[in-house]
TORVO-108508 format. One line per field, with one value per residue (C-alpha): residue number from 0; residue in three letters; x, y, z. Coordinates in steps of 0.1 Angstrom, whole numbers, padded with zeros to 4 digits, always signed. Layout:
N
num	[NUM / ...]
residu	[Ala / ...]
px	[X / ...]
py	[Y / ...]
pz	[Z / ...]
# end
This chain:
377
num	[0 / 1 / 2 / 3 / 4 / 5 / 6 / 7 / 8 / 9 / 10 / 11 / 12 / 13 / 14 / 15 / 16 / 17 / 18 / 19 / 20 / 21 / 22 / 23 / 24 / 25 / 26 / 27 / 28 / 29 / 30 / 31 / 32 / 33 / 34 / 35 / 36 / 37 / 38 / 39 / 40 / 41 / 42 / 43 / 44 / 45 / 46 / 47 / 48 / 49 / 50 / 51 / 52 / 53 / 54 / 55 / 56 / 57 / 58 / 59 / 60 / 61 / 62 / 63 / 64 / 65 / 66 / 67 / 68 / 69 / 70 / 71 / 72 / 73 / 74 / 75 / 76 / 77 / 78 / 79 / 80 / 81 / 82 / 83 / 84 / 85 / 86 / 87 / 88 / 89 / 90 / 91 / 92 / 93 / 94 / 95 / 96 / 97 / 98 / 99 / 100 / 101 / 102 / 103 / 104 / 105 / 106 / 107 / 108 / 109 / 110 / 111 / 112 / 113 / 114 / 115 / 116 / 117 / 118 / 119 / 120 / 121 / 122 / 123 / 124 / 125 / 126 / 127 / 128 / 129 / 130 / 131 / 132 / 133 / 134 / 135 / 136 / 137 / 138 / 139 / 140 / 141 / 142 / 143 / 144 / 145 / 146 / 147 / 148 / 149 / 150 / 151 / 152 / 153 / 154 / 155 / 156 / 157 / 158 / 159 / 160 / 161 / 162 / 163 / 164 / 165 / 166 / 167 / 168 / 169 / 170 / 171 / 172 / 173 / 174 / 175 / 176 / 177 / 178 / 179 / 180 / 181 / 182 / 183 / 184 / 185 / 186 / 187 / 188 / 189 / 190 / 191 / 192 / 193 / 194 / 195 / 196 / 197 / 198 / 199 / 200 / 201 / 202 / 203 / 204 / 205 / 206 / 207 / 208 / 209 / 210 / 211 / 212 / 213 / 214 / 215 / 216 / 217 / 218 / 219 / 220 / 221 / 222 / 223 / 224 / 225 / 226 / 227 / 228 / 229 / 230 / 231 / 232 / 233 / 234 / 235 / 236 / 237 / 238 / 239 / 240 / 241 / 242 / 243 / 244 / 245 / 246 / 247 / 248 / 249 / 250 / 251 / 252 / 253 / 254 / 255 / 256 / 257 / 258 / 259 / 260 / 261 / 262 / 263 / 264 / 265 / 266 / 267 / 268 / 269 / 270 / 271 / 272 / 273 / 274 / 275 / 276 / 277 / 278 / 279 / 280 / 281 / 282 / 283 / 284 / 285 / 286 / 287 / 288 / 289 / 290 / 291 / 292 / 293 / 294 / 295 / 296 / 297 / 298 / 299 / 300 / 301 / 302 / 303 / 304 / 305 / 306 / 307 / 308 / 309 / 310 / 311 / 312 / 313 / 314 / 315 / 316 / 317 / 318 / 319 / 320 / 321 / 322 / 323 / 324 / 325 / 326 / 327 / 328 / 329 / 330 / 331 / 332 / 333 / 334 / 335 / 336 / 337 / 338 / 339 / 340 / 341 / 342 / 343 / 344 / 345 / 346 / 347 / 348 / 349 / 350 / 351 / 352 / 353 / 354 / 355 / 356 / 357 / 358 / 359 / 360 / 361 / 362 / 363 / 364 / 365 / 366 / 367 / 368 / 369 / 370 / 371 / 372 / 373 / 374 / 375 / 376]
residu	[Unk / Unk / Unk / Unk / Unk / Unk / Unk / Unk / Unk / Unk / Unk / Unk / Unk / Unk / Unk / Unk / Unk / Unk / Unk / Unk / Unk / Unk / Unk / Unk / Unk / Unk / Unk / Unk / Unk / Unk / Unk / Unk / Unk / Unk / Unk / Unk / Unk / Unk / Unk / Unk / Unk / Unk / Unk / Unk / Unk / Unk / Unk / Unk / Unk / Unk / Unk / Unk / Unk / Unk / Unk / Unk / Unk / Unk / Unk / Unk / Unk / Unk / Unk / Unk / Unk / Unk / Unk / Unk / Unk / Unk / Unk / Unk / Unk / Unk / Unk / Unk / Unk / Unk / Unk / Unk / Unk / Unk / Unk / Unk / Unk / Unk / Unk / Unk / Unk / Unk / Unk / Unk / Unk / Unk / Unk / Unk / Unk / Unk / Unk / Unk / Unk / Unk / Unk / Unk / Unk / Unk / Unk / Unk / Unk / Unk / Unk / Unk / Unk / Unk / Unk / Unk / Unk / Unk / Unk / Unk / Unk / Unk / Unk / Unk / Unk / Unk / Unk / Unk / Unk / Unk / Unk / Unk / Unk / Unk / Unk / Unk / Unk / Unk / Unk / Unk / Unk / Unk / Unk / Unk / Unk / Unk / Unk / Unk / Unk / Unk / Unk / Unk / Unk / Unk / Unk / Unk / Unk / Unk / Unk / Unk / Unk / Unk / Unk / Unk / Unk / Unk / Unk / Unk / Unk / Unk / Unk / Unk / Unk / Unk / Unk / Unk / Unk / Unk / Unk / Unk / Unk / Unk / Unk / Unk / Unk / Unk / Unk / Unk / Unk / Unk / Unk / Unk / Unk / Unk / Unk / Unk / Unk / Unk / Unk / Unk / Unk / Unk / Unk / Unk / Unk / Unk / Unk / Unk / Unk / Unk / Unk / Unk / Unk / Unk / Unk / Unk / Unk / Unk / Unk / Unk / Unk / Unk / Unk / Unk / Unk / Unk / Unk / Unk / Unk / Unk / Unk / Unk / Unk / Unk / Unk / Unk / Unk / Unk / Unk / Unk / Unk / Unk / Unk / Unk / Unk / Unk / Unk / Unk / Unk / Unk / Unk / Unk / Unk / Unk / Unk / Unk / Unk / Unk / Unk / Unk / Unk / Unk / Unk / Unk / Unk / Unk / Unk / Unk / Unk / Unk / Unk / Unk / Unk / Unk / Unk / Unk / Unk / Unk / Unk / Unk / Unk / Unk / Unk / Unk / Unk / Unk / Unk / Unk / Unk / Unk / Unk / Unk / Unk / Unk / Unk / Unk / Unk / Unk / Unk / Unk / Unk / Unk / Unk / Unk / Unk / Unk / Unk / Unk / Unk / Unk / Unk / Unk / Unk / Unk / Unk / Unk / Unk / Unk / Unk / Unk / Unk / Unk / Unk / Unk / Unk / Unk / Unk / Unk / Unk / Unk / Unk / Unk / Unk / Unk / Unk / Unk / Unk / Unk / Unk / Unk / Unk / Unk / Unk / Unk / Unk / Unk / Unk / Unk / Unk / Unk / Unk / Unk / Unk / Unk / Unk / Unk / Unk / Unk / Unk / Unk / Unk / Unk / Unk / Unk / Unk / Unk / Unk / Unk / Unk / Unk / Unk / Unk / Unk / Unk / Unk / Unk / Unk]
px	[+0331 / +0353 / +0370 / +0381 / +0387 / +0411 / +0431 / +0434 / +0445 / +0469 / +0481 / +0486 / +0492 / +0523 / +0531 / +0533 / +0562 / +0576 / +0578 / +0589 / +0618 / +0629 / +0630 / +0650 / +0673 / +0677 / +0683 / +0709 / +0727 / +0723 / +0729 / +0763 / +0767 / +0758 / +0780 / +0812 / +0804 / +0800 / +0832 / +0851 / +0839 / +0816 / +0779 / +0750 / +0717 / +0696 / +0686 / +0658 / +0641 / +0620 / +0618 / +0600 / +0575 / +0583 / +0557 / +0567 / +0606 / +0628 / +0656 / +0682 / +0705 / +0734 / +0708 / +0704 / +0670 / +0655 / +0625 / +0602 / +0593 / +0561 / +0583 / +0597 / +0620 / +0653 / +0668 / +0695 / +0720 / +0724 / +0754 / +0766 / +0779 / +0761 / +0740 / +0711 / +0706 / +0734 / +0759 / +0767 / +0794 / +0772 / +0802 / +0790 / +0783 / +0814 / +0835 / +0818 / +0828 / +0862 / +0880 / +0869 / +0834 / +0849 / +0867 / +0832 / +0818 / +0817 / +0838 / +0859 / +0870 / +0901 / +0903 / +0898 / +0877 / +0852 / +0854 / +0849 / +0820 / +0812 / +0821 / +0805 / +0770 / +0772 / +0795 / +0765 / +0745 / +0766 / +0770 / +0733 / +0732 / +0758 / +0736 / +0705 / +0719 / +0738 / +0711 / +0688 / +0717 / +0721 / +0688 / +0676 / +0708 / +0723 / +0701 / +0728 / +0728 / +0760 / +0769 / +0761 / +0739 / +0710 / +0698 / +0710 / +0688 / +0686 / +0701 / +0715 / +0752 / +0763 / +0748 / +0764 / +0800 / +0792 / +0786 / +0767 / +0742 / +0763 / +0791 / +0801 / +0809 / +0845 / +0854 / +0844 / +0868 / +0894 / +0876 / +0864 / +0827 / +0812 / +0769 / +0750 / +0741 / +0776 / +0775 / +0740 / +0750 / +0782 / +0768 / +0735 / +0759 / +0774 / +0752 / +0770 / +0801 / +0825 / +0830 / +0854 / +0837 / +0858 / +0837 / +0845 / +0837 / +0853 / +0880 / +0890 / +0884 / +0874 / +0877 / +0847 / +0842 / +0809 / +0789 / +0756 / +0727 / +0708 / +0670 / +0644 / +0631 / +0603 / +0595 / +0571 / +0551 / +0557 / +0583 / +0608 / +0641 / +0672 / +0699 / +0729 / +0722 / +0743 / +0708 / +0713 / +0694 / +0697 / +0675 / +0669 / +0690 / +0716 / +0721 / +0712 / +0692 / +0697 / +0703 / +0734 / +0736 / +0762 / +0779 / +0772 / +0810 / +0801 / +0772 / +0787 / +0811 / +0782 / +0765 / +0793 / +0800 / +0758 / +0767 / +0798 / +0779 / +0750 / +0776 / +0795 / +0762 / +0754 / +0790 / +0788 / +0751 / +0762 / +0791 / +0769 / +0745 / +0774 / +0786 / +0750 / +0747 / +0716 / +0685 / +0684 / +0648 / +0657 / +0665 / +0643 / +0631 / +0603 / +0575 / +0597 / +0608 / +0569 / +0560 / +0588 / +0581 / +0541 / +0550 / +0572 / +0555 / +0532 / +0555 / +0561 / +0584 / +0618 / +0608 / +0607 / +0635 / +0662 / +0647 / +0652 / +0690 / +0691 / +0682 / +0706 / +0734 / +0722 / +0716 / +0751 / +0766 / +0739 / +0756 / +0790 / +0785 / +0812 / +0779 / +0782 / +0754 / +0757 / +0783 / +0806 / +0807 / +0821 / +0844 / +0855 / +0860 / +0881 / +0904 / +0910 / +0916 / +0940 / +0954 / +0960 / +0969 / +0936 / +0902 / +0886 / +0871 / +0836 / +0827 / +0838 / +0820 / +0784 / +0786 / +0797 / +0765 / +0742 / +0756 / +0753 / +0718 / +0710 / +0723 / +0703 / +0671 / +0676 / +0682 / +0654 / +0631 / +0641 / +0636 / +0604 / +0596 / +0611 / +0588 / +0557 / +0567 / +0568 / +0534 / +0513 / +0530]
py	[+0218 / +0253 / +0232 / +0203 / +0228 / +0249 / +0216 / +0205 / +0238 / +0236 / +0201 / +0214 / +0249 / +0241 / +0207 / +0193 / +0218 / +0215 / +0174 / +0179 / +0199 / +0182 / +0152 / +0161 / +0175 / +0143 / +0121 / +0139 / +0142 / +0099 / +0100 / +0113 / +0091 / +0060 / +0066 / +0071 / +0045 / +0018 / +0034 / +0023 / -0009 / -0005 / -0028 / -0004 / -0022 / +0006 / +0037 / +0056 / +0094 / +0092 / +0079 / +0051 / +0029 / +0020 / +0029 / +0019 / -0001 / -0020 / -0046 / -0039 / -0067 / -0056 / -0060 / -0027 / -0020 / +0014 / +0030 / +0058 / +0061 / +0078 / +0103 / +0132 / +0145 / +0137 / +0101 / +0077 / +0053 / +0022 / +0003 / -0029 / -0033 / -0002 / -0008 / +0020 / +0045 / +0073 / +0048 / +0039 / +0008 / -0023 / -0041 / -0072 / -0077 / -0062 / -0087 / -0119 / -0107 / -0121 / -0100 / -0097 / -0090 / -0066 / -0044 / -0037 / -0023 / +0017 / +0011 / -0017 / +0008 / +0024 / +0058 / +0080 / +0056 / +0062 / +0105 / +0106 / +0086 / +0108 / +0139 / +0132 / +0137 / +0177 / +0180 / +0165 / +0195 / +0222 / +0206 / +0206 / +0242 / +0251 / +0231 / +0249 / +0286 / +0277 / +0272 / +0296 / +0325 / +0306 / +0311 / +0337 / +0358 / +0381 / +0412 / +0441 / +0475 / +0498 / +0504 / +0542 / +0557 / +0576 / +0589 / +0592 / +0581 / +0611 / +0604 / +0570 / +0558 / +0567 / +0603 / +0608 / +0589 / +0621 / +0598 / +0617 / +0611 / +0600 / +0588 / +0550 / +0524 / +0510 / +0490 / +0473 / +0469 / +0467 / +0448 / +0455 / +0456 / +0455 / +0454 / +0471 / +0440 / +0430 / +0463 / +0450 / +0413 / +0423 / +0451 / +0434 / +0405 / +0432 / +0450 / +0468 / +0460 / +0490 / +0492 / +0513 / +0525 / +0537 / +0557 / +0580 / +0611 / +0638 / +0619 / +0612 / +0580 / +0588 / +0559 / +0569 / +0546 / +0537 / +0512 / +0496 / +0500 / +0465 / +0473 / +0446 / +0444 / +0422 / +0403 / +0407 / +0378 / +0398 / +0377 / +0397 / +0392 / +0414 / +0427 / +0455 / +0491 / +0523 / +0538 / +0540 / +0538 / +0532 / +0534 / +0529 / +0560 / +0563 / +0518 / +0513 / +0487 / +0458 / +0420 / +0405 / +0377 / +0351 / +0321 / +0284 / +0288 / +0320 / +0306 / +0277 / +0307 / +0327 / +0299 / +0289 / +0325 / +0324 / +0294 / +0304 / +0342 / +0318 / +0300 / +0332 / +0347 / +0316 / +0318 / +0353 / +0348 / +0323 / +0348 / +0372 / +0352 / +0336 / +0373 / +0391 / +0411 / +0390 / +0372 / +0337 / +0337 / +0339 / +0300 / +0283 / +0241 / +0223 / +0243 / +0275 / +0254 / +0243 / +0279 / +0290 / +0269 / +0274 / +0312 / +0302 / +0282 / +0311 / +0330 / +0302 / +0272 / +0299 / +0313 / +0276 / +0258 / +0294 / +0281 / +0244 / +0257 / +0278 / +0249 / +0226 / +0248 / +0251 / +0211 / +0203 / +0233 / +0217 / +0182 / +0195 / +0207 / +0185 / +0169 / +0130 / +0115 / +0145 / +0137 / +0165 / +0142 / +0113 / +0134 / +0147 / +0110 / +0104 / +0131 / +0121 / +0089 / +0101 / +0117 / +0089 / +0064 / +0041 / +0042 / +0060 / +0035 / +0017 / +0034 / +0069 / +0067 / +0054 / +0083 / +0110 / +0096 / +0103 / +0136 / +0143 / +0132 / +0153 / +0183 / +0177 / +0169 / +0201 / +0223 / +0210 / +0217 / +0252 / +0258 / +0244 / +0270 / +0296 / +0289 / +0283 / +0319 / +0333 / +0325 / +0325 / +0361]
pz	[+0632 / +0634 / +0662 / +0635 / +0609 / +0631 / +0643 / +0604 / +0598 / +0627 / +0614 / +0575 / +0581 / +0613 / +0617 / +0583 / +0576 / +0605 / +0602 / +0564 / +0574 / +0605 / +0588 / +0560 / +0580 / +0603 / +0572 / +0561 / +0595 / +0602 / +0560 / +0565 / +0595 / +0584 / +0546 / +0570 / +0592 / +0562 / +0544 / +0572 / +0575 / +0603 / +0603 / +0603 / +0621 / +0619 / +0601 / +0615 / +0612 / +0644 / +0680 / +0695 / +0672 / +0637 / +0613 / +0587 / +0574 / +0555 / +0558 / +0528 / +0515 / +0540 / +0573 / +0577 / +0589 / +0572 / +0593 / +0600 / +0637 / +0654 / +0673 / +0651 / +0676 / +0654 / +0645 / +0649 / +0628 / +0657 / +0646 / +0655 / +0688 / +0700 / +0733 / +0722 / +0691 / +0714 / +0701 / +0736 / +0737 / +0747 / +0766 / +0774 / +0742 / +0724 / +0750 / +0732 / +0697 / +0676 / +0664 / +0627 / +0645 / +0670 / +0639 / +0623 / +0654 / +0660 / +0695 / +0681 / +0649 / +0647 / +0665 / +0630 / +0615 / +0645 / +0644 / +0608 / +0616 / +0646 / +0631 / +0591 / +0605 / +0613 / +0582 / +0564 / +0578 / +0569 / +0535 / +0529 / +0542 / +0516 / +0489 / +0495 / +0502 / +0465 / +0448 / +0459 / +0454 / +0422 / +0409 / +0424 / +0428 / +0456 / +0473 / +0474 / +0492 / +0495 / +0532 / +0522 / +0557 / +0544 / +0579 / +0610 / +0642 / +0670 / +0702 / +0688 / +0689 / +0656 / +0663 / +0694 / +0675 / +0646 / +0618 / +0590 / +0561 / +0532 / +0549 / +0538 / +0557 / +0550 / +0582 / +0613 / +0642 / +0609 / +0591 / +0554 / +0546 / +0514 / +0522 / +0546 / +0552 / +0564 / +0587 / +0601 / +0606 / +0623 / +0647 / +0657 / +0677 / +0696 / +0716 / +0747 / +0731 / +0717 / +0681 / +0658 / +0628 / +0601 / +0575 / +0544 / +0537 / +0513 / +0498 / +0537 / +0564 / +0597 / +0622 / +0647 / +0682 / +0696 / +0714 / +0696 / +0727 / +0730 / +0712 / +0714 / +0676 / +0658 / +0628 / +0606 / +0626 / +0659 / +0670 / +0697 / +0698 / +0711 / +0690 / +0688 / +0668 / +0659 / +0647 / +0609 / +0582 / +0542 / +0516 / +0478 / +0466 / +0485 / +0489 / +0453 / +0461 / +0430 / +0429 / +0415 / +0396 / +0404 / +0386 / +0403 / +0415 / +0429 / +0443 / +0464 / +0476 / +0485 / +0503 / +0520 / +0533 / +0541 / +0564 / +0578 / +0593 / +0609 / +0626 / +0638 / +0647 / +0668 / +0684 / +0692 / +0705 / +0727 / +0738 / +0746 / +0766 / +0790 / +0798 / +0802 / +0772 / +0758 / +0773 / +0776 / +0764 / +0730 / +0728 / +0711 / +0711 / +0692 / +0700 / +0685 / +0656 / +0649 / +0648 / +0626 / +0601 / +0599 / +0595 / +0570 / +0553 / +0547 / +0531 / +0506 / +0496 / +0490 / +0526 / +0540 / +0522 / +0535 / +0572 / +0567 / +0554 / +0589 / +0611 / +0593 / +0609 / +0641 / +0641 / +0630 / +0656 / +0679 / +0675 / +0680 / +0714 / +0736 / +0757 / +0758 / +0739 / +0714 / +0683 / +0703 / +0734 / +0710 / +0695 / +0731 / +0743 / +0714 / +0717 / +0755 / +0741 / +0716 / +0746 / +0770 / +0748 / +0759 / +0755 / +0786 / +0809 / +0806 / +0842 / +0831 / +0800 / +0821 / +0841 / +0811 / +0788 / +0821 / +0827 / +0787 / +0791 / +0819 / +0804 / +0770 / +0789 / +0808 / +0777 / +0761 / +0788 / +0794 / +0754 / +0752 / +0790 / +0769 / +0738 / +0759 / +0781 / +0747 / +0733 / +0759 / +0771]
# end
């Protein structure tokens, strides 16, 4: 019995979330998809959230058929002409059509026609980021701290750079900041990596150069992850801790900024990674994403819908990666095509979508080792 009631608690407590917000997430993506694709003319055969098996579906008055699969791994939008849901170019088939047919297939489009298409489904992500970071800033307004230091860590970066308590953080590298939280965002990406400082004190700015040292840090869940620090510290006095309230246009800005600083952050994660300053075991798969969103979810719906915003980044960045199969790998083909004049070859293509698979198979299996690594070490 305490076996069945720990699995349904598994089930509620991690996998419901975790299928609620993938799923949202993926309709939006194939949303904005299939709304470009239909703009421009293009038949749609399929809509589905989910892999394999149809659960459950419906045939709409244009033939489109709308699905829920058994797999909730992501989704596709299969149009016509496509020879599987990766939007691959079924030739044989494509070679059989006139060509009023050919002209509503993804392939047969017009070159822009098919990347807005192609591109409209990670735009549909950010846009749904924006949405949800807008509203929550909207209602719930902005979590402020002056970038005043309170304390300086012994034997840390800023001690050794002679930063003091009460200084106030102006600049980084020349650039303005206005948060603490804009000083914490900007130095945790670059760990190993010199930074100038430029702080005031007395009337006077003092432009101060150090290098954040790479600290292993966890959540409140225990979960580790490596990030840059000067070693300073604010608090309630000298931040003046306070929320701000902000307009819906101020809002969108905000959540557009919010979005904007996840995909920097990735950039500069991915950055770091390639030239050894961070640990490739801090990519993540399913398993991470299931266990994100359980602990989430026990922080409440606020706690859940920022994450689902979060993920909606990193699946539209995700999708942009230049890997054929991925919307990137379209997008690449079509820029080699705008290149050459021509479409690039049927053969060329077969052997790109393989490689593209490959490479995504790969990545997905060394997340999901990472993930595993993680929670059973």
């Amino acid at each position: 019995m305490d076996h069945i009631t720990a699995f349904f608690g598994f089930l509620v407590g991690y996998i419901l979330p975790y299928v609620i917000v993938l799923s949202l997430l993926v309709f939006v993506h194939e949303l904005g998809h299939y709304l470009a694709g239909r703009l421009s003319g293009i038949r749609v055969l399929a809509f589905s959230v989910g892999f394999g098996p149809e659960l459950v579906g419906f045939t709409d008055g244009h033939g489109t058929r709308w699905k829920i699969s058994a797999i909730p791994l992501g989704g596709y939008v299969r149009f016509f002409g496509d020879a599987d849901a990766s939007s691959r170019p079924d030739g044989g088939e494509l070679e059989e059509l006139t060509p009023e047919d050919r002209a509503r297939t993804l392939a047969g489009a017009k070159l822009w026609k098919r990347a807005v298409t192609v591109a409209a489904g990670p735009i549909a992500n950010f846009v749904l980021a924006i949405a949800i970071f807008a509203v929550l800033f909207g209602t719930m307004g902005k979590p402020v701290a002056d970038p005043v230091v309170a304390e300086v860590k012994a034997d840390s970066a800023a001690a050794e750079a002679g930063v003091q308590p009460g200084d106030v953080l102006v600049a980084l590298d020349g650039e303005a900041v206005q948060t603490f939280d804009d000083v914490v965002r900007y130095i945790s990406m670059r760990p190993e990596i010199a930074v100038v400082v430029t702080v005031r004190r007395n009337g006077g700015e003092l432009a101060l150069n150090m290098t954040p040292r790479r600290v292993e840090t966890s959540d409140r869940f225990g979960n580790k992850m490596e990030v840059g620090q000067i070693g300073i510290v604010t608090n309630q006095q000298s931040g003046n801790f306070r929320i701000v309230e902000l307009t819906p246009l101020q809002a969108v800005g905000e959540g557009a900024r919010q979005t904007w600083h996840i995909v920097t952050g990735t950039v500069d994660y991915l950055s770091n990674l390639i030239a050894g300053r961070m640990n490739a075991d801090q990519l993540g798969g399913p398993v991470r994403v299931v266990q994100a969103s359980g602990q989430m979810a026990t922080l409440g719906v606020v706690a859940l819908v920022n994450l689902a915003a979060v993920l909606s980044v990193s699946l539209g960045l995700l999708n942009l990666m230049p890997i054929p199969v991925l919307d990137g790998g379209h997008l690449l083909l079509y820029a080699l095509e705008a290149l050459r004049g021509k479409p690039v070859g049927p053969n060329a293509q077969e052997i790109a979508f393989r490689i593209g698979l490959a490479m995504i198979v790969s990545l997905m299996v060394f997340a999901t080792w990472n993930d595993i690594s993680r929670l059973i070490g």
